[in-house]
MOPAC internal coordinates of N, CA, C and O (Angstrom, degrees):
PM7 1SCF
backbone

  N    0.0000 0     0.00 0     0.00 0    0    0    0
  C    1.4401 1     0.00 0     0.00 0    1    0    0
  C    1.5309 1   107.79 1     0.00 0    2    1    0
  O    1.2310 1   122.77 1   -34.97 1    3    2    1
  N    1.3979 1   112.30 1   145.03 1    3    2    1
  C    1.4838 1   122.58 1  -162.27 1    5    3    2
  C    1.5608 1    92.29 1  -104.63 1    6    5    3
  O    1.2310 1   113.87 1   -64.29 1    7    6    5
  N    1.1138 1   129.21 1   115.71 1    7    6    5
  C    1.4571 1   133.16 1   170.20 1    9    7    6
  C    1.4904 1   129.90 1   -98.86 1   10    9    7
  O    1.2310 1   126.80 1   -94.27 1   11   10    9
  N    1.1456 1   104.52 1    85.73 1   11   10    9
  C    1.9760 1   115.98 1  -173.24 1   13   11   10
  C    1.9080 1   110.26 1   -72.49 1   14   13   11
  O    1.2310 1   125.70 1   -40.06 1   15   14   13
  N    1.5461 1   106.65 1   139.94 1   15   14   13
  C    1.5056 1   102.38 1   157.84 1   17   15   14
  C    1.7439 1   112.06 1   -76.41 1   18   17   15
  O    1.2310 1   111.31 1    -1.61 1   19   18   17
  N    1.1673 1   133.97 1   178.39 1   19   18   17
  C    1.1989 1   131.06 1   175.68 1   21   19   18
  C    0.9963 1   109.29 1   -39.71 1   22   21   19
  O    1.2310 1   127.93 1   108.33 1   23   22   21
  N    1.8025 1   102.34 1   -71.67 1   23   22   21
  C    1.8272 1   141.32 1   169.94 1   25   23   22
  C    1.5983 1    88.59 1    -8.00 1   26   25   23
  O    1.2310 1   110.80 1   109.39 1   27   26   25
  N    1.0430 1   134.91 1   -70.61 1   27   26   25
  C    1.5964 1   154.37 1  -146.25 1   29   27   26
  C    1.3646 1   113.67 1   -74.42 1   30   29   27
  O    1.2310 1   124.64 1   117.69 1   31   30   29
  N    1.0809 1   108.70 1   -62.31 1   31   30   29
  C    1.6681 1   121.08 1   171.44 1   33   31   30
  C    1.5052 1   106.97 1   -70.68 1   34   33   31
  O    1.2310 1   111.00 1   140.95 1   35   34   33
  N    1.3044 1   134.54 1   -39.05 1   35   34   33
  C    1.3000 1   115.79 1   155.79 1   37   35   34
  C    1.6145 1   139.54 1   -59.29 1   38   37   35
  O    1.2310 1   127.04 1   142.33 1   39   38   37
  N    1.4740 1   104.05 1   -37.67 1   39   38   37
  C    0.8287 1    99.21 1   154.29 1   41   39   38
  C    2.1214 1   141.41 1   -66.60 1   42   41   39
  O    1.2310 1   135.32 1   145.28 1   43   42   41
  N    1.4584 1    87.96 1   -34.72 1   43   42   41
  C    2.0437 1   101.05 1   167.51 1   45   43   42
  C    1.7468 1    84.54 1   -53.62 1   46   45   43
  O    1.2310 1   109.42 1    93.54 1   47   46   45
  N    1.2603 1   137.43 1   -86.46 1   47   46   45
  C    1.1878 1   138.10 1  -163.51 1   49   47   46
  C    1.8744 1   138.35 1   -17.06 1   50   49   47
  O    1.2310 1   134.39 1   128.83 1   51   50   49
  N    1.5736 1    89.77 1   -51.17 1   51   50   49
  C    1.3414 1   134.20 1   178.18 1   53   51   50
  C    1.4523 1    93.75 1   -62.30 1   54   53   51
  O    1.2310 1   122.57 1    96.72 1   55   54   53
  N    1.4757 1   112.69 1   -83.28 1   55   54   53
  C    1.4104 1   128.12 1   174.96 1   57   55   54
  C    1.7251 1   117.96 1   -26.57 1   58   57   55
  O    1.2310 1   132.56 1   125.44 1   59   58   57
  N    1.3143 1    93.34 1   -54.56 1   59   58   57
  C    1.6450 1   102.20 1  -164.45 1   61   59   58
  C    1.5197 1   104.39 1   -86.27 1   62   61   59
  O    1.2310 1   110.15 1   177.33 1   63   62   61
  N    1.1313 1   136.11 1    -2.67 1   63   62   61
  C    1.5928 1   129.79 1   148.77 1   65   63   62
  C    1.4370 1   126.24 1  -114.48 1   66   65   63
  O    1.2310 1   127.16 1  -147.47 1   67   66   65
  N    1.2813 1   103.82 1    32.53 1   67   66   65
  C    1.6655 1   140.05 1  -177.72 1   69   67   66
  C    1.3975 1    99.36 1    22.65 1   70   69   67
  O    1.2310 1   137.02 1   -90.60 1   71   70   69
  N    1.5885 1    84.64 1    89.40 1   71   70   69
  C    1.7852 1    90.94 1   166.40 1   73   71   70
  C    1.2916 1   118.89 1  -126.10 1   74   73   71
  O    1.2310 1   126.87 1   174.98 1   75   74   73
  N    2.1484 1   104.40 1    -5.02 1   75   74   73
  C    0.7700 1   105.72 1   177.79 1   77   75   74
  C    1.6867 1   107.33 1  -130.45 1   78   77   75
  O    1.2310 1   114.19 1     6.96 1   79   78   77
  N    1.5877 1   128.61 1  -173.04 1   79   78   77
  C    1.4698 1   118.90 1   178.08 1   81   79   78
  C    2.2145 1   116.03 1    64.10 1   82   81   79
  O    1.2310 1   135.08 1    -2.39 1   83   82   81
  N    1.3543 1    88.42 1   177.61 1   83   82   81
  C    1.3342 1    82.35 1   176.48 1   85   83   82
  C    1.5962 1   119.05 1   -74.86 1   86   85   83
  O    1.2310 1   139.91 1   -20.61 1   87   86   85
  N    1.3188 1    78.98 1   159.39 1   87   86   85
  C    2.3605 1    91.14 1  -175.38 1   89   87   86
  C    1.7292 1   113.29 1   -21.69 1   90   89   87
  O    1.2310 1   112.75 1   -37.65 1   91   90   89
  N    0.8250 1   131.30 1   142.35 1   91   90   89
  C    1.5581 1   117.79 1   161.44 1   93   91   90
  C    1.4422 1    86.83 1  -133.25 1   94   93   91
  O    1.2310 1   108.97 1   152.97 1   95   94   93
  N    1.0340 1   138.26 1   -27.03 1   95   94   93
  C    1.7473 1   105.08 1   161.16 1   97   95   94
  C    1.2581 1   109.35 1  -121.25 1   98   97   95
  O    1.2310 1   131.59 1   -26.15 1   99   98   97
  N    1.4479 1    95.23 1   153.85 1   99   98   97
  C    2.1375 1   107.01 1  -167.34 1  101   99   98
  C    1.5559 1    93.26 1  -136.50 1  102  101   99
  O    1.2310 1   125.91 1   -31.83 1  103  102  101
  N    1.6193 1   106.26 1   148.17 1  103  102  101
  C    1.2061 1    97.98 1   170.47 1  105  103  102
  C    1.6922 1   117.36 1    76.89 1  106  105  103
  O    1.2310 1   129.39 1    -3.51 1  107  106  105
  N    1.3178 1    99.50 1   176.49 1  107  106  105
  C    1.8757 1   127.16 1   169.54 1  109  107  106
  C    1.4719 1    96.65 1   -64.24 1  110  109  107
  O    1.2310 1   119.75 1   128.42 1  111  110  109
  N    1.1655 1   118.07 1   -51.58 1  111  110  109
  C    1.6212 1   122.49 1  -176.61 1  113  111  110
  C    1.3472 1    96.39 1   -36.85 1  114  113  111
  O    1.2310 1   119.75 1   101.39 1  115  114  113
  N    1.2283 1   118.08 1   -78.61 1  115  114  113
  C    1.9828 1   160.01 1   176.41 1  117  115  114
  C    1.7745 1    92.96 1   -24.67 1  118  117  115
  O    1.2310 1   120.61 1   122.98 1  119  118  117
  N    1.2506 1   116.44 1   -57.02 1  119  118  117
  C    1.2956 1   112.07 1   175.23 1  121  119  118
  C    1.6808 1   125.50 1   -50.98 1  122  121  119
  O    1.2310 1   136.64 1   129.47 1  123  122  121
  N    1.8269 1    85.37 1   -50.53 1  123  122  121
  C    1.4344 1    87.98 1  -169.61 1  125  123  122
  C    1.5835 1   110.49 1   -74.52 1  126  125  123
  O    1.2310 1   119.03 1   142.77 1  127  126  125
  N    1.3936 1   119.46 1   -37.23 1  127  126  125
  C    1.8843 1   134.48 1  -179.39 1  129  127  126
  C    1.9908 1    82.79 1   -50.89 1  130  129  127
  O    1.2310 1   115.44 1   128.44 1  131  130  129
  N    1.4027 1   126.26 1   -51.56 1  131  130  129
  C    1.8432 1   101.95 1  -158.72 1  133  131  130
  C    1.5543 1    97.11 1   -79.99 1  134  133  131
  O    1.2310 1   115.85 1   153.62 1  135  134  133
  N    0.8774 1   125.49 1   -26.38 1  135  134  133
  C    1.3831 1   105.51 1  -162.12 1  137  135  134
  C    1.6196 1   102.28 1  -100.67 1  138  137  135
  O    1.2310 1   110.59 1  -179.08 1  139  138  137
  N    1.3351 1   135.30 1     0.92 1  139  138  137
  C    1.5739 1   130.91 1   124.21 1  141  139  138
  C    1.3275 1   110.42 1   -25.57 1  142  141  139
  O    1.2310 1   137.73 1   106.89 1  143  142  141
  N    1.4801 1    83.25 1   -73.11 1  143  142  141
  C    1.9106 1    95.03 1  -162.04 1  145  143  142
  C    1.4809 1   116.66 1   -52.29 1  146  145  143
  O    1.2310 1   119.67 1   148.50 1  147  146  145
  N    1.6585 1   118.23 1   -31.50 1  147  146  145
  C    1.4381 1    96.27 1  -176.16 1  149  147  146
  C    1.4273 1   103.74 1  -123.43 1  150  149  147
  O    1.2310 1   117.10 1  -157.99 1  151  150  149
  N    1.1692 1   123.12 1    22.01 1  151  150  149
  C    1.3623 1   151.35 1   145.20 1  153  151  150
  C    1.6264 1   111.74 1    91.62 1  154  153  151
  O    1.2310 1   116.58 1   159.19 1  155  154  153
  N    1.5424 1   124.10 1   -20.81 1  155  154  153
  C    0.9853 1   101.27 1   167.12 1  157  155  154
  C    2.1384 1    80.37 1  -157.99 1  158  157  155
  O    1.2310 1   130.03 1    -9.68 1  159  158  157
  N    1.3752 1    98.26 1   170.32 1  159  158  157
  C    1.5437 1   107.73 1   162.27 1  161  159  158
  C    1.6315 1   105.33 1  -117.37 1  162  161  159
  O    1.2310 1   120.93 1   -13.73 1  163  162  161
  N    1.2090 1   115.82 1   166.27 1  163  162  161
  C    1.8623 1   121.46 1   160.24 1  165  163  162
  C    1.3122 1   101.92 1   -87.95 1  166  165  163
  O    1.2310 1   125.56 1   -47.72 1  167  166  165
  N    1.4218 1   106.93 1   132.28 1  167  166  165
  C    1.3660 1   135.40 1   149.39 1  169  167  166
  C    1.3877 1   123.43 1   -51.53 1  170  169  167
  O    1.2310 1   112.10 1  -115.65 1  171  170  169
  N    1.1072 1   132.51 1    64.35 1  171  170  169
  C    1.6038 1   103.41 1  -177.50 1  173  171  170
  C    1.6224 1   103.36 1  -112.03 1  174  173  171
  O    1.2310 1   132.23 1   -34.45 1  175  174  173
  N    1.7873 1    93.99 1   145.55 1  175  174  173
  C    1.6896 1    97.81 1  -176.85 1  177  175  174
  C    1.1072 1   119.02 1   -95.19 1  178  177  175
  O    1.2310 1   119.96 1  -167.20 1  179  178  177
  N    1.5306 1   117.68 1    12.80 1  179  178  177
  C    1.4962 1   128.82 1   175.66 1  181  179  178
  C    1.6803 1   103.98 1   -83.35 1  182  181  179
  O    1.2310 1   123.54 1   -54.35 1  183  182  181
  N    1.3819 1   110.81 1   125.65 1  183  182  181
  C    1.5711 1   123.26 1  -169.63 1  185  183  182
  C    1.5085 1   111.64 1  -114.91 1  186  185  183
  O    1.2310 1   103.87 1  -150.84 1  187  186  185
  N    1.0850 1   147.31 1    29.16 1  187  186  185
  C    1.3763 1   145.65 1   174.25 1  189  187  186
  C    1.6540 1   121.99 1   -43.77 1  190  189  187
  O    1.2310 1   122.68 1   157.44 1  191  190  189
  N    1.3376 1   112.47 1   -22.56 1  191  190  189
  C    1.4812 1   111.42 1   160.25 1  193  191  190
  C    1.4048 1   116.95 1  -162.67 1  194  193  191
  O    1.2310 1   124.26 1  -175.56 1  195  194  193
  N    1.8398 1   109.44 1     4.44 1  195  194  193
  C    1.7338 1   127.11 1   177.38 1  197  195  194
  C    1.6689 1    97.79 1   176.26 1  198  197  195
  O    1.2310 1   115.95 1   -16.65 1  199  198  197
  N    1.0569 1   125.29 1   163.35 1  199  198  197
  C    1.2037 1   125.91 1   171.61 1  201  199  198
  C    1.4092 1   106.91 1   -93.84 1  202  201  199
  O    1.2310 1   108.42 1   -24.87 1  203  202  201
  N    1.1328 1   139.25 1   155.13 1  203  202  201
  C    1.5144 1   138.81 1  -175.68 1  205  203  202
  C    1.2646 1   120.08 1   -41.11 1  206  205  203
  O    1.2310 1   117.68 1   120.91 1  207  206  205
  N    1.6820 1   122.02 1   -59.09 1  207  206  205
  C    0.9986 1   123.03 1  -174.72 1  209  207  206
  C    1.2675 1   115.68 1   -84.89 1  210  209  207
  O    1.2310 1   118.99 1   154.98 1  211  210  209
  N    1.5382 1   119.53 1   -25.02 1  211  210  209
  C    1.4597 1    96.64 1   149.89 1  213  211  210
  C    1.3455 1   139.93 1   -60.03 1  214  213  211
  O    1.2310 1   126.28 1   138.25 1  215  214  213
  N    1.1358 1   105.53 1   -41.75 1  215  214  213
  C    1.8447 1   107.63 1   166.18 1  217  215  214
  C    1.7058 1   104.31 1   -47.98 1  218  217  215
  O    1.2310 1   116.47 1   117.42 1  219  218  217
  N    0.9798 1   124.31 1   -62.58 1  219  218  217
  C    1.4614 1   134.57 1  -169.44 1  221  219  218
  C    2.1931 1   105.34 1   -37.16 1  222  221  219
  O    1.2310 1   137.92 1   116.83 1  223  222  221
  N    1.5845 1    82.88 1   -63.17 1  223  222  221
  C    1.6756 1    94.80 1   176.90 1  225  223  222
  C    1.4667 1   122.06 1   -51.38 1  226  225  223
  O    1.2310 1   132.12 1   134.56 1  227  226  225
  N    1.8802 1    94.21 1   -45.44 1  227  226  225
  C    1.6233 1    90.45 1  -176.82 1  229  227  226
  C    1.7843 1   125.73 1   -74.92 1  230  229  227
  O    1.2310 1   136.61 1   144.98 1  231  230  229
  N    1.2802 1    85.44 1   -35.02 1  231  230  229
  C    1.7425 1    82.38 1   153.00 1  233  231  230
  C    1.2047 1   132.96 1   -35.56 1  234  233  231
  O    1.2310 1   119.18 1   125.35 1  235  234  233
  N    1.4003 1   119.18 1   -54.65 1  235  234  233
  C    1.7111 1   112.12 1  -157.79 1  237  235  234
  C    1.2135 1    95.80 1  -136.54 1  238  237  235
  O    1.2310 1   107.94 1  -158.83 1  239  238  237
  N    1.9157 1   140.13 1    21.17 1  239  238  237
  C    1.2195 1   136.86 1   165.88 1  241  239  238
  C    1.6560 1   121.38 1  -131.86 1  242  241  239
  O    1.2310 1   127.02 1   -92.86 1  243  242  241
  N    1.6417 1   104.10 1    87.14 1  243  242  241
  C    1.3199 1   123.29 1  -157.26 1  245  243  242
  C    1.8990 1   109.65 1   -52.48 1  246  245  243
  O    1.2310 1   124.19 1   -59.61 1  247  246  245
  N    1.0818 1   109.57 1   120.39 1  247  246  245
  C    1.9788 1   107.74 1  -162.17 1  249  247  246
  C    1.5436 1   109.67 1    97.08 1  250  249  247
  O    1.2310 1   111.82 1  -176.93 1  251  250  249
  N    0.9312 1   133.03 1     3.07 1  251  250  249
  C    1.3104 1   132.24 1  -171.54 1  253  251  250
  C    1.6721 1   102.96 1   -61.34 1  254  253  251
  O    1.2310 1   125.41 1   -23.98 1  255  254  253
  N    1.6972 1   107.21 1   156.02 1  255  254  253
  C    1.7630 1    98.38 1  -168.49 1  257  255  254
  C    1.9218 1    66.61 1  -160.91 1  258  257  255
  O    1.2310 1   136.24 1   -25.83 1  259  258  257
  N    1.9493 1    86.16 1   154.17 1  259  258  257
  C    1.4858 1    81.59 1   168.57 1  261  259  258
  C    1.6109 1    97.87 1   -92.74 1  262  261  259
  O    1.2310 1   113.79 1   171.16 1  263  262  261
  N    1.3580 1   129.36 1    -8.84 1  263  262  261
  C    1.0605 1   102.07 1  -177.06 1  265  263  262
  C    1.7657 1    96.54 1   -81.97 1  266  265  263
  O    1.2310 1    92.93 1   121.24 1  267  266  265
  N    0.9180 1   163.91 1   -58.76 1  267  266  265
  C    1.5840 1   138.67 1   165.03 1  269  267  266
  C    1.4881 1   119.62 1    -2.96 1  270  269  267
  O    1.2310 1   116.98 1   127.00 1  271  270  269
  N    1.3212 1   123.34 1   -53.00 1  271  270  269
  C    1.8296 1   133.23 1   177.13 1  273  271  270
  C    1.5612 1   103.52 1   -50.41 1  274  273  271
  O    1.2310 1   131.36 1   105.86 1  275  274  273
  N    1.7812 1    95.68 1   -74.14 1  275  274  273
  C    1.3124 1   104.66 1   168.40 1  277  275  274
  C    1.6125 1   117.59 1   -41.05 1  278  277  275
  O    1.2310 1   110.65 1   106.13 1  279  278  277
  N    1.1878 1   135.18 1   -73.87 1  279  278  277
  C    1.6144 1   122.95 1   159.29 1  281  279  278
  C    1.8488 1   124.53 1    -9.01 1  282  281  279
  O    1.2310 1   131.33 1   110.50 1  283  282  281
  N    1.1229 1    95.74 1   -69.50 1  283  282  281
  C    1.2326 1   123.34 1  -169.58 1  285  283  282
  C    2.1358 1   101.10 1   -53.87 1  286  285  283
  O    1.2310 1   133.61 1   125.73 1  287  286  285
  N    1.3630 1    91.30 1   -54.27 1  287  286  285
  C    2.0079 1   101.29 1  -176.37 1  289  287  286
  C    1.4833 1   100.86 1   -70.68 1  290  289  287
  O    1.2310 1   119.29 1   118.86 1  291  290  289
  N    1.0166 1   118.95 1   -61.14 1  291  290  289
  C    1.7793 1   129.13 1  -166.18 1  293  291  290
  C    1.4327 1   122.54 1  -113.76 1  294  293  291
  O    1.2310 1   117.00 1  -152.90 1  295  294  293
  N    1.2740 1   123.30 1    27.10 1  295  294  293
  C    1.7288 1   121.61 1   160.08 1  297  295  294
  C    1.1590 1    90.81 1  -147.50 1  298  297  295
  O    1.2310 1   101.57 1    85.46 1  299  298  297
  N    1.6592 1   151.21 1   -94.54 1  299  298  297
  C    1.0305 1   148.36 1   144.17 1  301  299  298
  C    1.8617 1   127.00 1    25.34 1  302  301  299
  O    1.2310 1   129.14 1   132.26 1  303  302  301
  N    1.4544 1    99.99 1   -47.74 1  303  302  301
  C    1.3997 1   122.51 1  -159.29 1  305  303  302
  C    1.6012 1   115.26 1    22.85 1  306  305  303
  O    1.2310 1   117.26 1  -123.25 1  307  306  305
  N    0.7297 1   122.83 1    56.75 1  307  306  305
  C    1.8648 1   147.50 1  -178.73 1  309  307  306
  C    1.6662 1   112.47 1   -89.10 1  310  309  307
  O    1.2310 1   126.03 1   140.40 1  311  310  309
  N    1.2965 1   106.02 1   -39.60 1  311  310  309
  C    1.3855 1   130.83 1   178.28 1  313  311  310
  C    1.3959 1   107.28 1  -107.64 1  314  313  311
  O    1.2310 1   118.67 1   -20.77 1  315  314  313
  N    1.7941 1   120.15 1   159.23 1  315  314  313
  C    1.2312 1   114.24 1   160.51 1  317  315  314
  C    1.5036 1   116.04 1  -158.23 1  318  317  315
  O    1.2310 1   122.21 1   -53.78 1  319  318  317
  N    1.1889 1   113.36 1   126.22 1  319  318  317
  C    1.9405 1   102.09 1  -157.91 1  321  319  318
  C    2.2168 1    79.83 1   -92.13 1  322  321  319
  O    1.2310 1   139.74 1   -28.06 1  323  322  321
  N    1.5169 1    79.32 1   151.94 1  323  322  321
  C    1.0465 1    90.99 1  -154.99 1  325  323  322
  C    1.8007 1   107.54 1  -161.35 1  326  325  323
  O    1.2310 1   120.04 1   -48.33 1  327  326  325
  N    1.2501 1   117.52 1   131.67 1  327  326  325
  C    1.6632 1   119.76 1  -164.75 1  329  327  326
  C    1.2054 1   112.60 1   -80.47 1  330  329  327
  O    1.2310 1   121.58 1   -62.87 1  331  330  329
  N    1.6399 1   114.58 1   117.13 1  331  330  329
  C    1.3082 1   122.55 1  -146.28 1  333  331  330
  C    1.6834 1    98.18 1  -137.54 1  334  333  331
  O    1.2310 1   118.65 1  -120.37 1  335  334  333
  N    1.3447 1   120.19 1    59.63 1  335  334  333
  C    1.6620 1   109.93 1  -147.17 1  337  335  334
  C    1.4322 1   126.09 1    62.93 1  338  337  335
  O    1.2310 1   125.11 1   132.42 1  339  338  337
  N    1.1095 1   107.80 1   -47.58 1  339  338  337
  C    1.7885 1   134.88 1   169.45 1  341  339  338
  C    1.2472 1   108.13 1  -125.57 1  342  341  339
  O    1.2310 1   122.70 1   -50.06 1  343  342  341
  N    1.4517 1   112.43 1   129.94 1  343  342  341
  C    1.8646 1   105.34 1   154.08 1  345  343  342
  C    1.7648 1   129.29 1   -24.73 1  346  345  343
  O    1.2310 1   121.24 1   -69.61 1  347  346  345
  N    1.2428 1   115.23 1   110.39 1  347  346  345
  C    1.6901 1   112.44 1  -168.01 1  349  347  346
  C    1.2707 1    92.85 1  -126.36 1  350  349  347
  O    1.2310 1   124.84 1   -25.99 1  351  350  349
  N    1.5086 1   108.32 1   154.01 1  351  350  349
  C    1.7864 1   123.11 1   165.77 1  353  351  350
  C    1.5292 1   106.10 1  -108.59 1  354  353  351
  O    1.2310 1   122.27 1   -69.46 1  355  354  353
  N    1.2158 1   113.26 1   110.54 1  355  354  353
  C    1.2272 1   115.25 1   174.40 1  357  355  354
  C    1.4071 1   105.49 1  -120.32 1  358  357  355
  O    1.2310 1   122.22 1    18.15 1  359  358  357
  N    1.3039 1   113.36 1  -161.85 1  359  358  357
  C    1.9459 1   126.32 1   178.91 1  361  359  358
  C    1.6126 1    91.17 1   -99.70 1  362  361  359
  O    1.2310 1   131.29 1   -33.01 1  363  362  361
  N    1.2980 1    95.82 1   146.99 1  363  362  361
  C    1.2472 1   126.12 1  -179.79 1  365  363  362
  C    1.8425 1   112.38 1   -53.07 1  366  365  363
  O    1.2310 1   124.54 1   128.17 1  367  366  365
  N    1.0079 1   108.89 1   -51.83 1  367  366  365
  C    1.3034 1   128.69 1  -176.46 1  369  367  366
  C    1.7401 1   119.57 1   -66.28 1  370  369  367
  O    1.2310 1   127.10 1   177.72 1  371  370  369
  N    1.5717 1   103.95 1    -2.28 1  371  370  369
  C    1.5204 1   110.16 1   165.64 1  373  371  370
  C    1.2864 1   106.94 1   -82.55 1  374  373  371
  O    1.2310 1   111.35 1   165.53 1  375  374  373
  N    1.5923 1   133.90 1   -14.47 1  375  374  373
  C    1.1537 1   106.85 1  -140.55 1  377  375  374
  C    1.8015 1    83.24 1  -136.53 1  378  377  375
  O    1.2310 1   118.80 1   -73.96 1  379  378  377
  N    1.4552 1   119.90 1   106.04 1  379  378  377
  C    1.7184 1   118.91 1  -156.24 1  381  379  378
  C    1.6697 1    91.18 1   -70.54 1  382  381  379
  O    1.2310 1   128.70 1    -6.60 1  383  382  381
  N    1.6861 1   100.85 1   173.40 1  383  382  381
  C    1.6001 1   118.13 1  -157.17 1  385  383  382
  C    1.9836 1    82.54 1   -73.82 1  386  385  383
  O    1.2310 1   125.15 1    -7.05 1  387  386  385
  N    1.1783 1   107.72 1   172.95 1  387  386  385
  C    1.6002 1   128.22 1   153.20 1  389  387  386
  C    1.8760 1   117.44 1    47.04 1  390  389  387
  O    1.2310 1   127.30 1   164.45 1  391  390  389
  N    2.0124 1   103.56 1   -15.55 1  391  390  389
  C    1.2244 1    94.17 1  -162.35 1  393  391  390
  C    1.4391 1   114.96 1   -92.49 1  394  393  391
  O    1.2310 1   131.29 1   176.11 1  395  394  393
  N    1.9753 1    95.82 1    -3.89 1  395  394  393
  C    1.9578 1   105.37 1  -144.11 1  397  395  394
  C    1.5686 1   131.80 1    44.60 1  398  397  395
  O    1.2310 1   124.40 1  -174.32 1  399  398  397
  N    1.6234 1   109.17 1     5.68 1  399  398  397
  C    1.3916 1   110.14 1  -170.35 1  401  399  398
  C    1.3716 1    98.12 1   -92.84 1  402  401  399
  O    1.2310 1   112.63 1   -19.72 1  403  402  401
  N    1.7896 1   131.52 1   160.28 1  403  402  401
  C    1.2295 1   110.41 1   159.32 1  405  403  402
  C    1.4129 1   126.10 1   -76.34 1  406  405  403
  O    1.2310 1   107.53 1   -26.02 1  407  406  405
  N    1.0712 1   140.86 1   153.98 1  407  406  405
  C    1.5300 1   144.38 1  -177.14 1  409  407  406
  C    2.1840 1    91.17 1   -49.83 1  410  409  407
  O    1.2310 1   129.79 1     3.36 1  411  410  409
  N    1.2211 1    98.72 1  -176.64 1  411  410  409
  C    1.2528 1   103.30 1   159.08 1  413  411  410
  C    1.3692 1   116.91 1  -113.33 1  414  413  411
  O    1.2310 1   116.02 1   161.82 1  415  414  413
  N    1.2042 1   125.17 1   -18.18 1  415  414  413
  C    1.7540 1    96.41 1   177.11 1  417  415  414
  C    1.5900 1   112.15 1   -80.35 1  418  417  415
  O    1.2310 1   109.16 1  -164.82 1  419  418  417
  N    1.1179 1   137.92 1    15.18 1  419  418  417
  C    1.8743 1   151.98 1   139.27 1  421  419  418
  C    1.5251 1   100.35 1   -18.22 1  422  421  419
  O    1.2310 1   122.00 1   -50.39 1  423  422  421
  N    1.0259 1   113.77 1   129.61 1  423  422  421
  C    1.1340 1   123.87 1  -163.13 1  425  423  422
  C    1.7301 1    98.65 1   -79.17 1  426  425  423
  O    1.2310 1   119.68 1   -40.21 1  427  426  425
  N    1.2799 1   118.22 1   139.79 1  427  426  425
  C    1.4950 1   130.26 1  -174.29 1  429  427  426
  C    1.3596 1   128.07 1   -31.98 1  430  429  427
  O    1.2310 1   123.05 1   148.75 1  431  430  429
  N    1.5810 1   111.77 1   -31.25 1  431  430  429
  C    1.4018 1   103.40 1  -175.76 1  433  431  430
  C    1.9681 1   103.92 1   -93.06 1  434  433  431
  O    1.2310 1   132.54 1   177.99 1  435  434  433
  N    1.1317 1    93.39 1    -2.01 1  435  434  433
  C    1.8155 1    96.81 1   170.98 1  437  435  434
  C    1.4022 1    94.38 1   -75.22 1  438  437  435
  O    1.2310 1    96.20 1    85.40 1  439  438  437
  N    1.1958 1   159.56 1   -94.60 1  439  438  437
  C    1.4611 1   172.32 1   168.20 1  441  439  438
  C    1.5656 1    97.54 1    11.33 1  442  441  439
  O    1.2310 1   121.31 1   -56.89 1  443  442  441
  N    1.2771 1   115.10 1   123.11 1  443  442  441
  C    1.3138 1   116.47 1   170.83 1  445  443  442
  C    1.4324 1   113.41 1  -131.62 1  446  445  443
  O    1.2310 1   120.10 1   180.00 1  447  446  445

C-alpha cells in the first residue's frame, strides 16, 4: 500500500489533470491525450463566460482554440459529443459502430 500525506495526493491530483507544472498536453494532440485520460468532459452549450469544456481544455491544454475542439468533433471526427447522462465529448472509439452500446474494454466507470 502506497501511503500519501494530503500535501501529496493533492499534489499527484493537480499534476495528473495538468493543472499544475509544465504543459503535458499541447495542441489537438493535447486535446485528444486529456480527454483519453479522463475519459470524457461535459458538453454544456450554456456560455455565460466559456462553455464548460472549453474552460476545462483551456486550462490544462497549452494552444487550445475552440476551433481545434470544433475540428477535432465535426471535420476530424476523432471526438464525439455524445449523451452520456449529460451531453459528454469523448473519443470516438468508446462508443462501437451501429450498436450505441459501449464496447467492453471502456474503462469501468463508463459501464453501467
Amino acid at each position: 500500500m502506497i501511503i500519501l500525506s494530503k500535501r501529496q495526493a493533492r499534489q499527484f491530483l493537480l499534476r495528473k489533470h495538468g493543472l499544475i507544472g509544465e504543459h503535458r498536453f499541447i495542441g489537438k494532440a493535447g486535446i485528444v491525450e486529456y480527454i483519453r485520460q479522463a475519459g470524457c468532459i461535459q458538453f454544456d452549450p450554456i456560455d455565460i463566460c466559456g462553455q464548460n469544456a472549453e474552460l476545462t481544455l483551456q486550462s490544462r491544454v497549452k494552444g487550445f482554440t475552440r476551433g481545434a475542439l470544433a475540428d477535432l468533433l465535426y471535420k476530424d471526427r476523432i471526438l464525439l459529443d455524445y449523451p452520456d447522462k449529460n451531453t459528454s465529448i469523448m473519443r470516438i472509439g468508446l462508443i462501437s459502430s451501429g450498436t450505441g452500446k459501449r464496447p467492453v474494454s471502456a474503462p469501468k466507470n463508463f459501464l453501467n
